[in-house]
C-alpha positions, -999 to +999 in steps of 0.1 A: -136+046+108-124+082+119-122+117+104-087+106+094-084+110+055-061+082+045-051+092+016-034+121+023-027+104+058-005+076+057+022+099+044+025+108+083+006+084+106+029+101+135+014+135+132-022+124+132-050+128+156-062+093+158-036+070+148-055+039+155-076+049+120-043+038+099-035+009+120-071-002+118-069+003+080-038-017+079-057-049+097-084-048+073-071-048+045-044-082+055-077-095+065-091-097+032-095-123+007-075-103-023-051-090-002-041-122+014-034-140-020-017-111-036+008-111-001+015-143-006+019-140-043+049-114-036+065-135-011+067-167-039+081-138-062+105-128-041+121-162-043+125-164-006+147-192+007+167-197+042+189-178+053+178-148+033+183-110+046+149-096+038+140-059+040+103-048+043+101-010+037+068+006+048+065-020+074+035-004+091+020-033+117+049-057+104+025-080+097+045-088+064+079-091+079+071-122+104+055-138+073+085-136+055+103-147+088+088-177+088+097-182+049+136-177+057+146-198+089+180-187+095+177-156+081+167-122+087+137-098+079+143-061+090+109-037+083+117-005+085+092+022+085+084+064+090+066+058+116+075+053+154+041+046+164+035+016+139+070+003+147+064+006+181+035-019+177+054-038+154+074-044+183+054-052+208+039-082+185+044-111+207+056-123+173+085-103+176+100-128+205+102-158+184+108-152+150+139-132+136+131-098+128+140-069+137+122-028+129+133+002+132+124+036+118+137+051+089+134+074+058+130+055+027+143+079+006+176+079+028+175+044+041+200+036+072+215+004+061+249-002+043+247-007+005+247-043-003+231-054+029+199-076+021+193-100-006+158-094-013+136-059-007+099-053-007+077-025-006+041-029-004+013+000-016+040+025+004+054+048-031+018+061-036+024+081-003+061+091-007+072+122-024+100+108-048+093+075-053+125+073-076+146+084-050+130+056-024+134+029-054+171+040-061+177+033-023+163-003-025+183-010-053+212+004-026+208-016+001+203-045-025+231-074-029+241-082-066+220-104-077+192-097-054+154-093-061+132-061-055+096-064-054+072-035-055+033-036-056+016-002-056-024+011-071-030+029-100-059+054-088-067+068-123-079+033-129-104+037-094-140+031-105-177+030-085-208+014-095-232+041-100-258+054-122-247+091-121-215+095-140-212+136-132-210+130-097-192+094-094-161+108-121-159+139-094-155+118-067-136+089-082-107+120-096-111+135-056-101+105-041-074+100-069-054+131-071-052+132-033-029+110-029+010+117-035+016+098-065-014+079-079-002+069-108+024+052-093+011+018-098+016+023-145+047+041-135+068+013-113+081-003-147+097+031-158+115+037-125+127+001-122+146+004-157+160+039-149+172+024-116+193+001-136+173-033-128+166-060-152+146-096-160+114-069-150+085-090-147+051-072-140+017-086-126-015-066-130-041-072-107-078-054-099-091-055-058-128-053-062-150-050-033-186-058-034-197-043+004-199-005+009-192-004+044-160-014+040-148+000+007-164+033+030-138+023+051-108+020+028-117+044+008-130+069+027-161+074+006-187+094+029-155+119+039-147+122-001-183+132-008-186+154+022-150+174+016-173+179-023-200+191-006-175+215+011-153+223-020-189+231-038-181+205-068-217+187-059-247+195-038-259+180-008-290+165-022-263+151-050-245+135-028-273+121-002-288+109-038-253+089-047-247+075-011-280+059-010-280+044-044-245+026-032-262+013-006-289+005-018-265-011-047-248-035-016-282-045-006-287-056-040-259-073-048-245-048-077-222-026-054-186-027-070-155-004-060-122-017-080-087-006-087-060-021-108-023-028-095+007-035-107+034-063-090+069-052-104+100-074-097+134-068-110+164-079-099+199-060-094+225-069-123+258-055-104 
């Protein structure tokens, strides 16, 4: 897709090289099959009704917010994100023109709304990225009515796994990928910060995104650029690494490819 690691990346889209890489990323993903139902799965969670005040943190393309838009006639989504260049396409969505939302951009870990201003909040695969995740998830529960429901869906890298025959090589790669992101854990750590943020009836939804084609898990998961910044780092050799690449291809052309990780769906909602 681009020399873009997104990893590390999406934790400042505005100061990147190519930005098209994490918008490009972003359409992918909403284009595929596990991602669509899980989407849709949060929305049901989220109880959404009209005339709700909905607030989308970690926006990105917005694509979520006029979902929910059309889930809440009368009401109002708001996606708010750290990005001006996403938000500037959110905005320029023709989408934007007839449905009520509005976007902005914002810190999540200092959001600019008044407390008690939306009756639901959602943020979607955004905490893995932001330094202080408890601080973000204390400001949702902020800007959260009494009452109201926050959902949060976020990975668990150290569950990340690859189909492959050399375990050396694939545990290297599969803990490279991992540990660069900010918090990759996150997804087995949203229950923890949901009950120190004071938010109760917690219900929590595993899940596991397997995909089955290498050119695109090459795409989400920047698999040729992991084994490459390895072959730079020293960790494998080159002849290791052409040796792993082509048996993952040659895996897809078979039919036994598989790159999975398991995530978590935590809602709770605010008691006071």
């Amino acid at each position: 897709m681009s020399d873009e690691y997104l990893a590390t990346g999406f934790a400042d889209v505005d100061g990147a090289e190519n930005t098209d890489a994490y918008s490009g990323c972003l359409s992918l993903l909403a284009s595929l099959p596990y991602f669509k139902e899980y989407k849709r799965r949060t929305y049901e969670l989220l109880e959404l009704a009209p005339g709700e005040c909905v607030l989308d943190a970690g926006c990105g393309l917005g694509d979520d917010v006029f979902r929910m838009a059309e889930l809440v006639p009368s009401g109002l989504v708001v996606g708010v994100d750290s990005s001006t260049r996403l938000i500037e396409q959110a905005k320029s969505d023709e989408r934007s023109a007839t449905l009520a939302v509005e976007f902005q951009v914002g810190d999540l870990r200092q959001l600019p709304f008044d407390d008690g201003t939306f009756t639901r909040c959602r943020i979607d695969r955004v905490l893995q990225h932001v330094p202080e995740p408890h601080v973000a998830i204390s400001e949702l529960v902020r800007v959260l009515k009494p009452r109201g429901i926050l959902l949060a869906y976020d990975n668990d890298w150290g569950t990340f796994s690859i189909t492959s025959q050399d375990k050396r090589v694939t545990r290297l790669l599969e803990n490279a990928w991992c540990d660069s992101f900010a918090n990759s854990w996150i997804g087995r750590e949203l229950r923890r910060y949901f009950t120190e943020a004071g938010l109760a009836d917690l219900r929590i939804y595993p899940s596991v995104s397997l995909l089955s084609d290498f050119d695109t898990a090459d795409k989400v998961y920047n698999l040729t650029q992991t084994v490459n910044r390895a072959i730079a780092a020293r960790p494998i050799s080159e002849s290791e690494a052409s040796d792993w690449l082509d048996e993952l291809r040659g895996r897809a052309r078979s039919g036994s490819f598989a790159a999975a990780v398991t995530a978590y769906t935590v809602v709770g909602r605010k008691t006071l």
